[in-house]
C-alpha positions in Angstrom: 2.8 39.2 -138.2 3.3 42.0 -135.5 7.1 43.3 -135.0 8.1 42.7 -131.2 10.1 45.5 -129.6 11.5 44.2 -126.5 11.6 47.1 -123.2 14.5 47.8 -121.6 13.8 46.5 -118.2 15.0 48.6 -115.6 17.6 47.7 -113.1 17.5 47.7 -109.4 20.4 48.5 -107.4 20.0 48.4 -103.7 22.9 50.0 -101.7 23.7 50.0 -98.4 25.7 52.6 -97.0 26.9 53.9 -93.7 28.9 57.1 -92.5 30.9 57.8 -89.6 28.6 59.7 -86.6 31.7 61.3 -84.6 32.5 63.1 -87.3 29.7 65.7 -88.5 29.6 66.1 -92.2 31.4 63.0 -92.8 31.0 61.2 -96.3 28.3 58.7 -96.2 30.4 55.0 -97.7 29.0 52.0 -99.4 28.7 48.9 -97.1 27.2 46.5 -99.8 25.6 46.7 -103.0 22.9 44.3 -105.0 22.5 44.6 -108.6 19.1 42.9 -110.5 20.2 44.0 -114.3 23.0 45.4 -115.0 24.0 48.8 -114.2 27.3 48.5 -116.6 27.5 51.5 -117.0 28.2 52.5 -112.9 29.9 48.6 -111.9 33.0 51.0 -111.5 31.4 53.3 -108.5 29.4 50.8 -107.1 32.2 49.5 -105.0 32.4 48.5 -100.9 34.0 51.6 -98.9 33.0 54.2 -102.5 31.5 56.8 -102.1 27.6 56.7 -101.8 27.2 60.3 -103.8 29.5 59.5 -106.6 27.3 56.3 -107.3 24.0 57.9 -107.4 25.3 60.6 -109.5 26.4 57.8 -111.7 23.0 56.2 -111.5 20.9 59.1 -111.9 23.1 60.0 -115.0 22.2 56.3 -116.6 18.9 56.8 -115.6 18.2 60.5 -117.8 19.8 58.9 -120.7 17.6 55.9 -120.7 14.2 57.4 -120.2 12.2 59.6 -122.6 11.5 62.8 -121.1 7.9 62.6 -120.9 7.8 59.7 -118.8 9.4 61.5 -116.2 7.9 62.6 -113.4 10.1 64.8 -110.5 
């Protein structure tokens, strides 16, 4: 009989965000966050009122350890 392998299924994390528009430059903050998977590794950054950057550096990060260079496409 065949060995399965099961995939890691990839997670999706929709954020949404918001910055202040009187103040040019201004840091753009997290205003609510979804999470289909798991994301464990970035719960700690994807918080109401974080910062938006420091969470998709997070995710990005998770992302480039997960998948095999060849598969990705930029």
């Amino acid at each position: 009989m065949a060995e399965l392998k099961a995939l890691r299924q990839p997670d999706f994390v929709k954020i949404s965000w918001t910055r202040n528009p009187l103040v040019p430059g201004s840091a753009r903050r997290i205003v609510s966050v979804r999470v289909i998977g798991s994301a464990e590794l970035c719960k700690a950054t994807l918080v109401t009122i974080g910062l938006l950057i420091t969470a998709l550096s997070c995710l990005l990060d998770d992302f480039q350890n997960h998948v095999p260079e060849k598969n990705v496409k930029c």
